[in-house]
TORSE-91386 format. One record per residue (C-alpha): x, y, z; chain; residue number from 0. Coordinates in steps of 0.001 Angstrom, whole numbers, padded with zeros to 6 digits, m for minus. Layout:
BEGIN
(node (X,Y,Z),"A",NUM)
...
This chain:
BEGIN
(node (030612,020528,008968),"A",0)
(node (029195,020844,012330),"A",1)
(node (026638,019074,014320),"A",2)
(node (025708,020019,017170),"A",3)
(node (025111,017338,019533),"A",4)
(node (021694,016896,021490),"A",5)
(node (021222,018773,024166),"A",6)
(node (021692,016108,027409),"A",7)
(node (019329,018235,029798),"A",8)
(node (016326,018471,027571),"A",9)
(node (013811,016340,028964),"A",10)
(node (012754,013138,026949),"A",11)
(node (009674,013472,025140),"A",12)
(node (007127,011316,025586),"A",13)
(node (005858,008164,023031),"A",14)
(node (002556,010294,023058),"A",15)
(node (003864,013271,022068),"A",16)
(node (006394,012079,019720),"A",17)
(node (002727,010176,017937),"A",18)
(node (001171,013499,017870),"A",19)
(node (004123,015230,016162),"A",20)
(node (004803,013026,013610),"A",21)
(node (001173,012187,012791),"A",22)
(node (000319,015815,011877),"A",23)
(node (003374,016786,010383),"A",24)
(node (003183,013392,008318),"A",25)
(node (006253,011769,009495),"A",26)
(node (005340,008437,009645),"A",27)
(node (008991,007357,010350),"A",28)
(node (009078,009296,013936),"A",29)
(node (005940,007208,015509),"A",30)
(node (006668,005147,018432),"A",31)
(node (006515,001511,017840),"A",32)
(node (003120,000292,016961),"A",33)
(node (003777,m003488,016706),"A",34)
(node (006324,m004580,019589),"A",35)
(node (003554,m005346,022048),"A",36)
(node (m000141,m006556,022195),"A",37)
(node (m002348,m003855,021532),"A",38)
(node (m005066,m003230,024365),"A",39)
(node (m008458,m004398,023848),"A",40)
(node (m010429,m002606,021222),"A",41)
(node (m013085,m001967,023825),"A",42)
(node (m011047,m000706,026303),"A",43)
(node (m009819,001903,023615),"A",44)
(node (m013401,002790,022389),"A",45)
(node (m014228,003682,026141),"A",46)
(node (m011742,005585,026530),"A",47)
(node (m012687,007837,023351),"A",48)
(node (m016305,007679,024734),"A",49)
(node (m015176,008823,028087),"A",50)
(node (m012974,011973,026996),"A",51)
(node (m015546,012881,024658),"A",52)
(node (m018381,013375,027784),"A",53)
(node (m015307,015045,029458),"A",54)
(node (m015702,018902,029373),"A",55)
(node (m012113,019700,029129),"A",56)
(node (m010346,016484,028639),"A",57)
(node (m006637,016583,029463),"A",58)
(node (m004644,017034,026450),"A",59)
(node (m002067,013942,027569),"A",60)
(node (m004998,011520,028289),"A",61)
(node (m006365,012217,024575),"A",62)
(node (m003451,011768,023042),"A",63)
(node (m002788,008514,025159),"A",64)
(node (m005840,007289,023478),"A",65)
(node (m004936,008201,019816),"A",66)
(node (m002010,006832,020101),"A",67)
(node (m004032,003004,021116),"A",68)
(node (m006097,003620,018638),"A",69)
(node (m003641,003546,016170),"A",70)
(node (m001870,000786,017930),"A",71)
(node (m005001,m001290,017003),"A",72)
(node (m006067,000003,013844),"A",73)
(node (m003026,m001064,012165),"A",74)
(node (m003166,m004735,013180),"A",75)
(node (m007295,m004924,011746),"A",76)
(node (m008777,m002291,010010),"A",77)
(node (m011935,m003906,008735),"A",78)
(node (m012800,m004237,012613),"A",79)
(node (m011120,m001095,014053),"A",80)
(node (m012235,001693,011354),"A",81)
(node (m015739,001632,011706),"A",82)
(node (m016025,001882,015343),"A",83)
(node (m013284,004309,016055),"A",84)
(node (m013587,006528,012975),"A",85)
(node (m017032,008149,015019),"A",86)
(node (m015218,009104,018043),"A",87)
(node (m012266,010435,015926),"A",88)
(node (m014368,012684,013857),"A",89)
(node (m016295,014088,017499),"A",90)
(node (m013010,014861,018763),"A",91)
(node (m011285,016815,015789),"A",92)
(node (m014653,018647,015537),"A",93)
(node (m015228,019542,019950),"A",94)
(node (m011412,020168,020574),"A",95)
(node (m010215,023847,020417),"A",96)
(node (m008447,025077,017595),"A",97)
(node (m005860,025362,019072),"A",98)
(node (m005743,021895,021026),"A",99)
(node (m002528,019431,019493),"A",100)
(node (m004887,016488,020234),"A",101)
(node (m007483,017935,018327),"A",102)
(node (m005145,017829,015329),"A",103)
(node (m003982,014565,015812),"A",104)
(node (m007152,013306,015800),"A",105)
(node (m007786,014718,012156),"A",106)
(node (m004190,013626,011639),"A",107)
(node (m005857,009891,011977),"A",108)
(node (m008815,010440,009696),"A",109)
(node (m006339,011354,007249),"A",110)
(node (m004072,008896,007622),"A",111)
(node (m006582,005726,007830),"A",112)
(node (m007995,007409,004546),"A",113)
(node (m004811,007098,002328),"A",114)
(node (m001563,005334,004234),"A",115)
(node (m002351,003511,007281),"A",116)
(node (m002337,m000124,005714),"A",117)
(node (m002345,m003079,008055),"A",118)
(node (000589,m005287,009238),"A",119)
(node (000871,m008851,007633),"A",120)
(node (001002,m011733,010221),"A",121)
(node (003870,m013383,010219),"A",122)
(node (003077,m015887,012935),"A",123)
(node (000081,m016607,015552),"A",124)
(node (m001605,m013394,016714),"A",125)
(node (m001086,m012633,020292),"A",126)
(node (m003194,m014238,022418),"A",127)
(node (m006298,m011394,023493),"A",128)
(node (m004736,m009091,020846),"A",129)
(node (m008300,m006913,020064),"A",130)
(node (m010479,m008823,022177),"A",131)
(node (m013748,m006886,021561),"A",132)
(node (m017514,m007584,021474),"A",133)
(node (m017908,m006501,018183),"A",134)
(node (m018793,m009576,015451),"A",135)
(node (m015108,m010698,014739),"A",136)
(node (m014172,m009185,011177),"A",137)
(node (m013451,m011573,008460),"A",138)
(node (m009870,m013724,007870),"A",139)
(node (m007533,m011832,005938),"A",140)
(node (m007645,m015268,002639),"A",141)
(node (m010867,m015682,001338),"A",142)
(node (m012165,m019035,001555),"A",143)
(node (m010517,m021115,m001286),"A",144)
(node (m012736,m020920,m004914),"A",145)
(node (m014404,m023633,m006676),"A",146)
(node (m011606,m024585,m009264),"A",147)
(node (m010757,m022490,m012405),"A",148)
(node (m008369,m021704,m014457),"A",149)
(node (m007223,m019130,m012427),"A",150)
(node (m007088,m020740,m009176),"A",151)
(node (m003512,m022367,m008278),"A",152)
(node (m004748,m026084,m008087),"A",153)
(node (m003331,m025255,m011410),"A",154)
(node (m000280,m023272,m013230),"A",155)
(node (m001600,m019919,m012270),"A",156)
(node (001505,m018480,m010068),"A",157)
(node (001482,m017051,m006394),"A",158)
(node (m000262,m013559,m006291),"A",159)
(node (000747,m011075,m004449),"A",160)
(node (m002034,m008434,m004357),"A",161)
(node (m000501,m004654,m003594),"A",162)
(node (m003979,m002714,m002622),"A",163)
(node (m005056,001193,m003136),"A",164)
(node (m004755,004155,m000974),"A",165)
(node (m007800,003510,001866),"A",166)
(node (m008190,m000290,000796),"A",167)
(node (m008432,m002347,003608),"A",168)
(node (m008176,m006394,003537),"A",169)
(node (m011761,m006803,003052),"A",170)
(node (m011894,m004351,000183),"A",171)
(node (m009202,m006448,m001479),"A",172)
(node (m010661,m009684,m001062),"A",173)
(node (m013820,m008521,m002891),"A",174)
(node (m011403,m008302,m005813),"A",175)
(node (m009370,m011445,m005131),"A",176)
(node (m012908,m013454,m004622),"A",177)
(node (m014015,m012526,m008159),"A",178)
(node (m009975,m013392,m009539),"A",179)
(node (m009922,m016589,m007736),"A",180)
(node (m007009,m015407,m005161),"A",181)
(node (m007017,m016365,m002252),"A",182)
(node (m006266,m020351,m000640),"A",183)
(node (m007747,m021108,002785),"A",184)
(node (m006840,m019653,006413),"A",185)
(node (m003484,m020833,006953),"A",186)
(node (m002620,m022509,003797),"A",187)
(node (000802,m022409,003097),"A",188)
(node (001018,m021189,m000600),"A",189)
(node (m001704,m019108,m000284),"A",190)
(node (m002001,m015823,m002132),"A",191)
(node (m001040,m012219,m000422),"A",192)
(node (m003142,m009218,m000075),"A",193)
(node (m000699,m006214,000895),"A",194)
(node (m002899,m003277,001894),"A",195)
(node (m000852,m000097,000988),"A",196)
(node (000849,001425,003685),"A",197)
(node (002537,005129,004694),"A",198)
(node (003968,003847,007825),"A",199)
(node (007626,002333,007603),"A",200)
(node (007112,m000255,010698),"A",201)
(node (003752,m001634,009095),"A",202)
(node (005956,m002082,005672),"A",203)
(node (009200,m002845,006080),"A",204)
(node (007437,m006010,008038),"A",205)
(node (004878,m006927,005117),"A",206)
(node (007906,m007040,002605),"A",207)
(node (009542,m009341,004554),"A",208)
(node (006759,m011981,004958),"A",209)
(node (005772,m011263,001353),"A",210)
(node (009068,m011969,m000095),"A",211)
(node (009658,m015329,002444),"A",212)
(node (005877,m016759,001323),"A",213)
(node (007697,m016000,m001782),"A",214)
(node (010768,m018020,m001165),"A",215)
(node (008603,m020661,000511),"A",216)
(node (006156,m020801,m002592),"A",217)
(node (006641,m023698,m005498),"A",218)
(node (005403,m021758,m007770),"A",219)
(node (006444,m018488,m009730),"A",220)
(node (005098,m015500,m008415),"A",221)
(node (003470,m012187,m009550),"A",222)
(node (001856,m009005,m008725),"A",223)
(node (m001404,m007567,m009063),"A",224)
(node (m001099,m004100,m008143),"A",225)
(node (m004298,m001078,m007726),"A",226)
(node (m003248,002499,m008507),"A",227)
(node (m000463,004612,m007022),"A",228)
(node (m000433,003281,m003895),"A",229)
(node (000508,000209,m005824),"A",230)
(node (002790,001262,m007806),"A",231)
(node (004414,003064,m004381),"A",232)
(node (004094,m000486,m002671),"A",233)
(node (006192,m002243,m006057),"A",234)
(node (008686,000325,m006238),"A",235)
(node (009413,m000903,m002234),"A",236)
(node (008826,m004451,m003236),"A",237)
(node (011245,m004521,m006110),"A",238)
(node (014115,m002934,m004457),"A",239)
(node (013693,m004567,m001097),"A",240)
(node (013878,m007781,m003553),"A",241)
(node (016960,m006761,m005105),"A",242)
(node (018499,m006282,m001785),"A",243)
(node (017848,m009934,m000998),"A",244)
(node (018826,m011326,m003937),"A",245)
(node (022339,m009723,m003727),"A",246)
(node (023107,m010841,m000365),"A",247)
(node (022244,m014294,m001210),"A",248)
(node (024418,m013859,m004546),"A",249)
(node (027229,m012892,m002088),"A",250)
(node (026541,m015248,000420),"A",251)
(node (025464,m018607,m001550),"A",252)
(node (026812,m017823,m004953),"A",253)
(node (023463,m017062,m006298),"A",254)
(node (020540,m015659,m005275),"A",255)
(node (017470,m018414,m003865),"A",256)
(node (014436,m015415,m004147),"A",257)
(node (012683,m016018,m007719),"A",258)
(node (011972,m012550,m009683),"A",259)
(node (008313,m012038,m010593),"A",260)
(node (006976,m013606,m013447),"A",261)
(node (004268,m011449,m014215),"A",262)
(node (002836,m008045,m013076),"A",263)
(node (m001034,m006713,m013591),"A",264)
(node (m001737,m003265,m013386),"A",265)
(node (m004659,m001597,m012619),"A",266)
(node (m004917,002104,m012923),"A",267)
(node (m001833,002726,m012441),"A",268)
(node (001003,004400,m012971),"A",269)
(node (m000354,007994,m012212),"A",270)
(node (001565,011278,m011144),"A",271)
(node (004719,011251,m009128),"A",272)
(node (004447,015179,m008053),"A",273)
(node (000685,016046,m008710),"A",274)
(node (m000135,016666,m004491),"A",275)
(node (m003143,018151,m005679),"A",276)
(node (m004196,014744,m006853),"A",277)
(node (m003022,013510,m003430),"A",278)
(node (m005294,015719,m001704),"A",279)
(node (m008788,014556,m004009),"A",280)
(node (m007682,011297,m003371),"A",281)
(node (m007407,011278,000133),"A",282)
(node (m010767,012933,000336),"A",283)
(node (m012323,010672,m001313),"A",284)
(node (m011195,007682,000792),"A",285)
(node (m012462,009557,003614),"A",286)
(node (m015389,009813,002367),"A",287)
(node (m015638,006394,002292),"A",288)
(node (m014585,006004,005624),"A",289)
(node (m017402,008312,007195),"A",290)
(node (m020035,006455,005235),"A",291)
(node (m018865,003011,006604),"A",292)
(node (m018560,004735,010212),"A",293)
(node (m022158,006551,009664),"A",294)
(node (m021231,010298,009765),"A",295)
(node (m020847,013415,007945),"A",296)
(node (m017832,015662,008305),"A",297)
(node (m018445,018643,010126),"A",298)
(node (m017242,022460,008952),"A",299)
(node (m014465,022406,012130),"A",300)
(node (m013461,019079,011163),"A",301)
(node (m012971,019266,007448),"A",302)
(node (m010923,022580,008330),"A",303)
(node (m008789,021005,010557),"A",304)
(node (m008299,018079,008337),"A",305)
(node (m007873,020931,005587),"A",306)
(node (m005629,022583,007624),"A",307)
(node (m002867,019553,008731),"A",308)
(node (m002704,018900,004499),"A",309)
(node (m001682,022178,003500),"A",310)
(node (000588,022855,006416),"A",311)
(node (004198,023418,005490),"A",312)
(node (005651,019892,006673),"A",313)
(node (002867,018101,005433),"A",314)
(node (003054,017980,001235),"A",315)
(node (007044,017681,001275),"A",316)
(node (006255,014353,003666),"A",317)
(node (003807,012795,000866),"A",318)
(node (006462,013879,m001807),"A",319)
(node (009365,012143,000073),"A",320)
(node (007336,009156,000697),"A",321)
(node (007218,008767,m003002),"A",322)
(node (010985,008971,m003593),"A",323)
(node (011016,005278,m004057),"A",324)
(node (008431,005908,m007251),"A",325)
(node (010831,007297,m008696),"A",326)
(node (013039,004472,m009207),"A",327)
(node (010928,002598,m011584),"A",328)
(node (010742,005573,m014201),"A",329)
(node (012079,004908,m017550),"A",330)
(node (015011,006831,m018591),"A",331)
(node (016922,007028,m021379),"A",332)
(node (020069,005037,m021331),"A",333)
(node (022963,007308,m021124),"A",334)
(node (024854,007890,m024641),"A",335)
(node (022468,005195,m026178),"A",336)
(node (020695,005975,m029167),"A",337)
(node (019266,003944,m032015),"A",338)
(node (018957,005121,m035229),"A",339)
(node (018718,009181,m033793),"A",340)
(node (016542,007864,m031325),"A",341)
(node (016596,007499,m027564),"A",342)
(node (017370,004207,m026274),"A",343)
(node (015595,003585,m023006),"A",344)
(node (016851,001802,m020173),"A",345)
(node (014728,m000866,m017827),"A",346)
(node (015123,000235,m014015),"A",347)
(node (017601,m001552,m012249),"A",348)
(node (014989,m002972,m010339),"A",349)
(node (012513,m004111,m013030),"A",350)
(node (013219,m007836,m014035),"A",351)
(node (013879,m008246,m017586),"A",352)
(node (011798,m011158,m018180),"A",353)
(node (009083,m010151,m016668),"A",354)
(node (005216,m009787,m018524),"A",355)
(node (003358,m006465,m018394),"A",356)
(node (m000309,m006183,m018194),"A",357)
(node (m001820,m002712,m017979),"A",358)
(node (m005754,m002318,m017175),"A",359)
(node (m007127,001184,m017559),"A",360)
(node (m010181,003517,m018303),"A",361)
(node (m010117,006134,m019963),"A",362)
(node (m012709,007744,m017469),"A",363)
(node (m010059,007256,m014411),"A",364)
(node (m010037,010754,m012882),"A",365)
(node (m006797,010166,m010811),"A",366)
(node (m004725,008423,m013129),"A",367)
(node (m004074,009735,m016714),"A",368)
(node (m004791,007100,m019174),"A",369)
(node (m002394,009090,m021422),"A",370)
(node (000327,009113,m018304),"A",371)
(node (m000318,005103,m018483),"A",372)
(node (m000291,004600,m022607),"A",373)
(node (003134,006674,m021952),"A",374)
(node (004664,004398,m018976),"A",375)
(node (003410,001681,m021486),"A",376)
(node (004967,002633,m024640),"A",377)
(node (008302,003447,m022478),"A",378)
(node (008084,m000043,m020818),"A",379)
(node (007708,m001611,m023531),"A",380)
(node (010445,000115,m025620),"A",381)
(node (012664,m000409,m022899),"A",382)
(node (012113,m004319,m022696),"A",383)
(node (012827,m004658,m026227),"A",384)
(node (015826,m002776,m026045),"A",385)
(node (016751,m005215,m022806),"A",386)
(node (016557,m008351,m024828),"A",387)
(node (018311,m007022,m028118),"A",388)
(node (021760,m006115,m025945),"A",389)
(node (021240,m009799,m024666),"A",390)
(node (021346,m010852,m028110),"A",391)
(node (018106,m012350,m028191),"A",392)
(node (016285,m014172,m025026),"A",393)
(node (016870,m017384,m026114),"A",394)
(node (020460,m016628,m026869),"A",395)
(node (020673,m015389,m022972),"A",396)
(node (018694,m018569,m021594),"A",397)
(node (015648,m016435,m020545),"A",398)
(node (012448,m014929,m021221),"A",399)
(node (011623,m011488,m022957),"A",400)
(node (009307,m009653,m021247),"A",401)
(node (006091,m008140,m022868),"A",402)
(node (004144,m005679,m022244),"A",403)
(node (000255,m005112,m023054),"A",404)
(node (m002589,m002881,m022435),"A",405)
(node (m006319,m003571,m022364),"A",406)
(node (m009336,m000865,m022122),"A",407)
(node (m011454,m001933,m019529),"A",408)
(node (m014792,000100,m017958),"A",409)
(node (m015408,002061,m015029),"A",410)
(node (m013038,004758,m013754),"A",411)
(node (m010227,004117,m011252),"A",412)
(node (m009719,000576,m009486),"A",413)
(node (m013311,m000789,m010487),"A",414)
(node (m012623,m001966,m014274),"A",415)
(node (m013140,m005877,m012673),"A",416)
(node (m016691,m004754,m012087),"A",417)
(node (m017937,m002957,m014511),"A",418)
(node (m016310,m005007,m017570),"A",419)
(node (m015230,m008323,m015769),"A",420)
(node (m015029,m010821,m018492),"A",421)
(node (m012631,m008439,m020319),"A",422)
(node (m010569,m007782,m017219),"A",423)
(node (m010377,m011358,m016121),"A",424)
(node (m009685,m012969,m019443),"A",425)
(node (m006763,m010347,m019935),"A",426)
(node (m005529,m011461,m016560),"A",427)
(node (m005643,m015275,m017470),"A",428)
(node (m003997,m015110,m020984),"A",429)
(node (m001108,m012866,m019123),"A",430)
(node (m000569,m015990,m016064),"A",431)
(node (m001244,m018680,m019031),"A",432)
(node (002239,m016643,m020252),"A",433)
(node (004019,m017624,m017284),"A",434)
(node (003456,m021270,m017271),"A",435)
C-alpha cells in the first residue's frame, strides 16, 4: 500500500489553528498540549475575551489565541474557570458570523466543558502563579476529612477512587464524597481520588497514572465508585491501563506490585454504547447546567451553532470512537462454551475475577436503561460464577469470588444518594465491609 508522504512545502499550521480544528470536529487527540506549561493568569484570559467581544470585527487569529488559553486554564480548575469564562464563550458563538471558524470553536468549548473536558489530577505542587486571579479561590480538590464512621478509612473501608459524570466537575463530586465519607485532608497521602471524566487524551492518560501510583502507594485495597457512562468510559481506561502495568511488572519483577480492585459501586451506569442520540440529550443537559451556574440563557444563533458542530459529519463518529474502550468490558459469550445448552459467558480480560459488584439504579433514570443495567447485571454476574467454577472453586484457587448485587434506589440518574441516602449508603457499606 501506498502512503504518500507529507508534503515538505506546506506551511506548518499553527497550535491555534490545529485547537480550532480538532475542537469542532471533536478530535480531542489533535489539540496542542494543554499541560506542558503554566497557564496564563485567568484574568489576563477573561480580558482578553472582554476585549474581542467590544471589538467590532475581532481578528479571527486573536480569538482563537484566546480559546485556545481558555482551555489551557479550564482544564487545570474548572470549578473556578467555568463560571467566569462560560459568559464570554456563549457572547462570542452567538456575535461571530456564521461563517467565522472562531465562532465555532467557541461553541466547540461550551460543548466540550458540558460533557468531556474533565480536569487534570495534580501530581505534584502546582506551578507557582498558575491561575492567579481575583476571583475567591475555588475550593481544594479533598474535602476536609469527616468526623469518623464506618465508612471513613480511619477504618477497613479501602481507598476510593471516585470516576465522575459527563459535566461533573471536582466540586460536584465532592458533594457526593462529603455525604460517603471520601475524602482525607489536603495533601494526605492515602487520601481518596475524585477523577472528573474526561474526553481529552492529555488530561487522562495523566490522571490514570497518578490514580494507579496513589494506588500503588496506598496500604489499603482499593475500589471504585463510578457515576454513569462517563464512568463506565473512565473504568474501561482504568482497567486496561491497569492491566498494562501489571504485566510489565510481571515481566519485569516476576509479579506484578499494582493490587486489582477490591470492590466497584455503580451508579447509573452501564447505559448505551451506540445510542448518540442519548449523547446529544445528555450533553444538553450539562450545558444547561453550565449556563445557569454562568447566569445566561442560550441564544437562537448559539444553540444552532452548538446544534450545528454535533451533527456535523466528523463529529458523532468522534464520540463513537471515543467509546471504543467501552466496549471492552461487554460480556460475551465464551467461545465454544456452553453449559447445559446454554451460553457460557466470559469475564473481560480486564475485569478482575475477585472483584465485588454493586449496582445502584432508578428505574426513573432517563439516560440509562434500568433494563440495559438488570442485563449488564445478570451477565456480570453469570459470568463471575462461571469464572470461579473453571477455577475449581475460589478457595481451591487461593482467592476470592466475586459477587455481584443490585439495589433500587430513588431519584433518576446520578442523584439516588440524595433522594434515598440511607438505602444508597448502607448498600455501599455492606459492599466495602465485603472487602475487609
Amino acid at each position: 500500500m501506498f502512503f504518500e508522504d507529507e508534503d515538505p512545502v506546506a506551511p506548518r499550521r499553527s497550535d491555534d489553528d490545529r485547537f480550532a480544528s480538532a475542537i469542532c470536529r471533536r478530535a480531542l487527540g489533535e489539540l496542542p498540549a494543554l499541560l506542558d506549561a503554566a497557564a496564563p493568569p485567568l484574568d489576563t484570559v477573561i480580558q482578553s475575551l472582554e476585549s474581542l467581544l467590544k471589538a467590532q470585527r475581532p481578528r479571527e487569529a486573536l480569538v482563537l489565541r484566546a480559546l485556545r488559553r481558555t482551555l489551557e486554564c479550564a482544564v487545570r480548575d474548572n470549578d473556578a474557570v467555568l463560571p467566569r469564562v462560560c459568559g464570554p464563550l456563549h457572547r462570542l458563538a452567538t456575535s461571530l458570523p456564521a461563517d467565522s471558524q472562531a465562532g465555532d470553536a467557541a461553541a466547540g468549548l461550551l460543548l466540550l466543558f458540558a460533557h468531556g473536558l474533565g480536569e487534570a489530577l495534580e501530581s505534584g505542587p502546582s506551578p507557582p502563579g498558575a491561575l492567579d486571579s481575583a476571583a475567591p479561590a475555588a475550593p481544594a480538590t479533598a474535602v476536609p476529612a469527616p468526623a469518623p464512621t464506618p465508612t471513613t478509612h480511619a477504618t477497613a473501608r479501602p481507598l476510593v477512587v471516585m470516576l465522575g459524570f459527563a459535566g461533573g466537575t471536582p466540586a460536584d463530586l465532592r458533594k457526593y464524597g462529603a455525604k460517603l465519607g471520601y475524602g482525607g485532608a489536603e495533601g494526605e497521602a492515602d487520601a481518596d481520588i475524585f477523577m472528573c471524566a474526561s474526553e481529552v487524551p492529555e488530561v487522562f492518560e495523566r490522571n490514570l497514572g497518578v490514580v494507579l501510583a496513589a494506588v500503588r502507594a496506598s496500604a489499603r485495597p482499593w475500589a471504585v465508585h463510578l457515576f454513569s457512562k462517563a464512568g463506565f468510559l473512565s473504568l474501561a481506561r482504568l482497567l486496561k491501563r491497569l492491566d498494562i502495568s501489571r504485566l510489565q511488572e510481571e515481566r519485569a519483577e516476576g509479579v506484578p506490585s499494582t493490587p486489582l480492585p477490591s470492590a466497584i459501586v455503580w451508579d447509573s451506569s452501564p447505559g448505551s454504547l451506540s445510542n448518540y442520540d442519548e449523547f446529544i440529550a445528555g450533553t444538553w443537559a450539562s450545558a444547561e447546567v453550565l449556563a445557569r451556574r454562568a447566569q445566561f440563557t442560550y441564544s437562537a444563533e448559539a444553540r444552532a451553532r452548538m446544534d450545528a458542530l454535533l451533527r456535523a459529519p466528523a463529529y458523532a463518529p468522534a464520540v463513537r470512537d471515543s467509546y471504543a474502550p467501552m466496549h471492552g468490558l461487554v460480556i460475551q459469550p465464551c467461545v465454544g462454551g456452553t453449559c447445559g445448552g446454554g451460553i457460557v459467558l466470559t469475564l473481560p480480560a480486564t475485569m478482575p475475577e475477585g472483584c465485588h459488584h454493586l449496582f445502584l439504579y432508578s428505574e426513573r433514570d432517563p439516560v440509562c436503561s434500568p433494563d440495559e443495567i438488570r442485563a449488564y447485571v445478570s451477565a456480570l454476574s453469570a459470568a463471575s460464577g462461571a469464572a470461579a467454577a473453571a477455577r475449581g472453586s475460589a478457595a481451591d484457587a487461593g482467592g476470592v469470588a466475586g459477587t455481584c448485587r443490585s439495589v433500587k434506589v430513588g431519584g433518576t440518574h446520578c442523584d439516588g444518594l440524595f433522594w434515598t441516602g440511607d438505602v444508597y449508603i448502607a448498600a455501599v457499606r455492606k459492599l466495602f465491609a465485603s472487602c475487609s
